[in-house]
C-alpha positions, 0 to 999 in steps of 0.5 A: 788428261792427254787430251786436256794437255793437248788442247792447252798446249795448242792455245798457249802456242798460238797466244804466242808463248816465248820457247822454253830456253834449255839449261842443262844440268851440267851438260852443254848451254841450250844456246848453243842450239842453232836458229830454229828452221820452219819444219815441213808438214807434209801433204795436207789433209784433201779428198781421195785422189782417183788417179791410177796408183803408182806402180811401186819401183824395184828396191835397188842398192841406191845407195852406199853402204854405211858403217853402222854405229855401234849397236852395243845394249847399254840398258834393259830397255834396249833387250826389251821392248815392251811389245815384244818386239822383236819376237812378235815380229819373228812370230808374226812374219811366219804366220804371213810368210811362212816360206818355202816348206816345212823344213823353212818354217821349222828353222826359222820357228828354232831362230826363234827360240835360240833369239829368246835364250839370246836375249835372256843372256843379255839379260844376265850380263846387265843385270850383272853390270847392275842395269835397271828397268822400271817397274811398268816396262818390265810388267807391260813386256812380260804381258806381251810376251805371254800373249805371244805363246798364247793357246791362240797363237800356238793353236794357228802356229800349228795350223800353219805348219800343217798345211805346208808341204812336205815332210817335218818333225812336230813343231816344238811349241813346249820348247818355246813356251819354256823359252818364253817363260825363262824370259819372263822370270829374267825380266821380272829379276831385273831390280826397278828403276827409281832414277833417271839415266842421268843420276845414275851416271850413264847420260852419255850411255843414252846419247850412244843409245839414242844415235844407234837407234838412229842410224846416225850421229845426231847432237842432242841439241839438234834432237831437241830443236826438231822434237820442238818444232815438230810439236810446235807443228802439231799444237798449231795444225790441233788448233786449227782443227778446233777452231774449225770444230770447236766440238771436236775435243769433246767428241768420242767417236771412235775412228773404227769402221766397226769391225776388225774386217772392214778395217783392215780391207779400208787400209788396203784400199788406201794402199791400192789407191794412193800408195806405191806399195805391192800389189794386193797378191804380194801382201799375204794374209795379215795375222794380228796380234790380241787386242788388235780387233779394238784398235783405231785406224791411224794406229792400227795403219802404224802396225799393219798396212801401210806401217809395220806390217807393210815394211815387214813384207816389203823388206822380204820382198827386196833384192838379195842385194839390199836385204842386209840394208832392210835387215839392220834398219835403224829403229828410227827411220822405220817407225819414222816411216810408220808414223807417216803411213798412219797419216797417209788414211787421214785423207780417206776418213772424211766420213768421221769429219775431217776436222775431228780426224784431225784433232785426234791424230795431232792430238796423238802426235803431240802427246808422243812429242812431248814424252820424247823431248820429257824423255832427252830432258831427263836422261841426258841433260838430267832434268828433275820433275822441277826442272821439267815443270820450269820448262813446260811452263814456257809451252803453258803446261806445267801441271802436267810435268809429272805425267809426262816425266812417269812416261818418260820414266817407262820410255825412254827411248820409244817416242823420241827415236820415233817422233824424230824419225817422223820429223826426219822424213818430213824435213827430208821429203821437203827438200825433195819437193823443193827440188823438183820431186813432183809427189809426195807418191813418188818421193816415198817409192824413191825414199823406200828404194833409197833406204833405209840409210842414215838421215843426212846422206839420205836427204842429200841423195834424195834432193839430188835425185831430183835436181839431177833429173831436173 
């Protein structure tokens, strides 16, 4: 269905379809929207570059420090993540760096520990104020959090720990497999969403939520405008990859190597060659989470190097002076980051046909668009099924507004933080360009030096950097 879906949108857009005019339910007109700006996208699809990868600058405090919006949870889906996040972290960061000795990795497994119970208390205080989560979150979270005190993952925690030095108490595997499954019970008691933010009177909640994800402030109508030019970039650059292979969209290559090996030594090589990440002795042993072995490569880019994973270690790597910036990173502006370095490998994949490596990714970007402006639709300006089957009726796709609306029922918040924190790093990379900036290379060693910060500072500091040099 999402690969219908897209191929629709992407030959409605070109024939010329009419923007779908917003109308709120009870919030703000959609003509207050300022006029819509063309969005940048990014470096085009060439040939691997052969030139000496660029050395990757020290992380400095480039700049100010900003007062962070409030952080408070409103809802279970901010306690929750339905990957387990950000527990798969903690536990995945002491399988690649697991410290000094013992007695480090010790404490930090115990962190560990006391984040769960911290979460499962969070929990009973939004259970308590009534908060709800749906039915298909709750059960996806309970599965990753299981996978996490796996026999597998506790048998390699274990090995780890062994073979560090010094001297140490036995890990307490039992005491985080309880904490696990206290955590699980607490998530299974959380009654099922059958309603929208909106109808249960907490649409102004959810904008508070969204800009703490954020980073910044950020009116929901400007939201709305890049999450609908960056779909509108996506549906066109889908169909020139169609006109180029009409056969792309039936195709069914996978985009793998054929093994989780070859994979991840292809991700490094990208990463030696054309990004200016560490150096290939900085990057420890990656540790992969179950189900990763069948993963396709721009995903897995997203999770590992030079996405998620990669940010992990370049964050442990950073100056004493900016681990607090790294550490309080808004979600945006990293998964922002991910999304870009899941496109950075498209270049190196002309073996699949750059064409068909290209429908696949926008196909992908398009659908995770479109869930997150379903989802601002629904719980912020309070769109039914039908209000949203009228708007997508402007982009040719109404008879896919129930499945868009159920996955904006399971996320929320997830796509659109993540789609506009892509958005964000274009539009900011292109003013970089436009002022002088030489590489989209070296705009990403100055943009991980600079941040993470808010968007609008951060654009107006990075244009700046290169006008000054200029």
């Amino acid at each position: 269905m999402k690969r219908s879906l897209c191929i629709l949108l992407a030959c409605v857009l070109l024939l010329g379809c009419s923007q779908a005019v917003i109308r709120p339910q009870g919030q703000a007109s959609a003509s207050e929207q300022p006029a819509q700006t063309p969005v940048p996208t990014g470096a085009p699809l060439t040939a691997a570059p052969t030139e000496a990868p660029t050395p990757a600058p020290a992380p400095v405090s480039a700049l100010p420090t900003f007062p962070p919006l409030s952080r408070e949870v409103r809802f279970a889906e901010q306690a929750l993540s339905f990957d387990a996040e950000p527990f798969a972290s903690q536990l995945f960061s002491l399988l690649q760096v697991p410290g000094d000795g013992k007695e480090a990795f010790y404490a930090r497994f115990q962190t560990m520990i006391e984040d769960l119970g911290k979460a499962e208390r969070e929990l009973d205080r939004l259970l308590a104020s009534g908060r709800t989560v749906s039915s298909d979150r709750a059960a996806q979270t309970i599965e990753s959090l299981r996978a996490l005190s796996s026999a597998e993952n506790l048998d390699a925690l274990a090995d780890v720990y062994a073979a560090l030095p010094g001297d140490g108490e036995p890990l307490p595997a039992a005491a985080f497999s309880a904490a696990v499954d206290a955590l699980c019970r607490k998530v299974d008691s959380l009654p099922p969403r059958e309603e929208t933010f909106y109808a249960l009177g907490a649409a102004a909640d959810y904008r508070k939520a969204l800009c703490g994800y954020l980073g910044e402030d950020v009116l929901p109508k400007d939201l709305l405008l890049g999450l609908e030019t960056l779909a509108q970039t996506a549906a066109y650059a889908l169909q020139d990859a169609l006109n180029a292979d009409p056969e792309a969209a039936r195709k069914k290559e996978p985009l793998t190597f054929g093994s989780l090996d070859r994979d991840l030594a292809f991700l490094r090589r990208v990463t030696e060659t054309d990004l200016p990440l560490p150096s290939t002795e900085e990057l420890p042993s990656l540790a992969l989470r179950p189900g990763y072995e069948e993963m396709e490569l721009p995903k897995l880019a997203f999770y590992t190097y030079p996405g998620m994973g990669y940010l992990i270690v370049f964050a442990s790597l950073c100056p004493e002076v900016q681990q607090a910036r790294w550490a309080d990173a808004p979600e945006g502006y990293l998964a922002g980051l991910s999304i870009h370095g899941s496109y950075s490998i498209l270049a190196y994949l002309g073996d699949f046909g750059a064409d068909y490596v290209l429908y696949r990714w926008y196909e992908e970007l398009l659908n995770t668009t479109l869930t997150g402006i379903s989802a601002l639709l629904i719980h912020y300006y309070g769109y039914s099924r039908s209000d949203l089957a009228d708007y997508l009726s402007a982009w040719g796709a109404a008879s896919f507004a129930d499945y868009l609306f159920d996955q904006a029922m399971f996320d929320p918040f997830d796509s659109l933080v993540a789609v506009y924190g892509y958005y964000a790093y274009l539009d900011i990379c292109q003013a970089a360009l436009d002022a002088g900036c030489e590489s989209e290379a070296r705009f990403l060693a100055d943009y991980l030096a600079a941040g993470p910060a808010p968007y609008g500072p951060l654009k107006e500091y990075m244009a700046g950097l290169y006008e000054n040099a200029g």
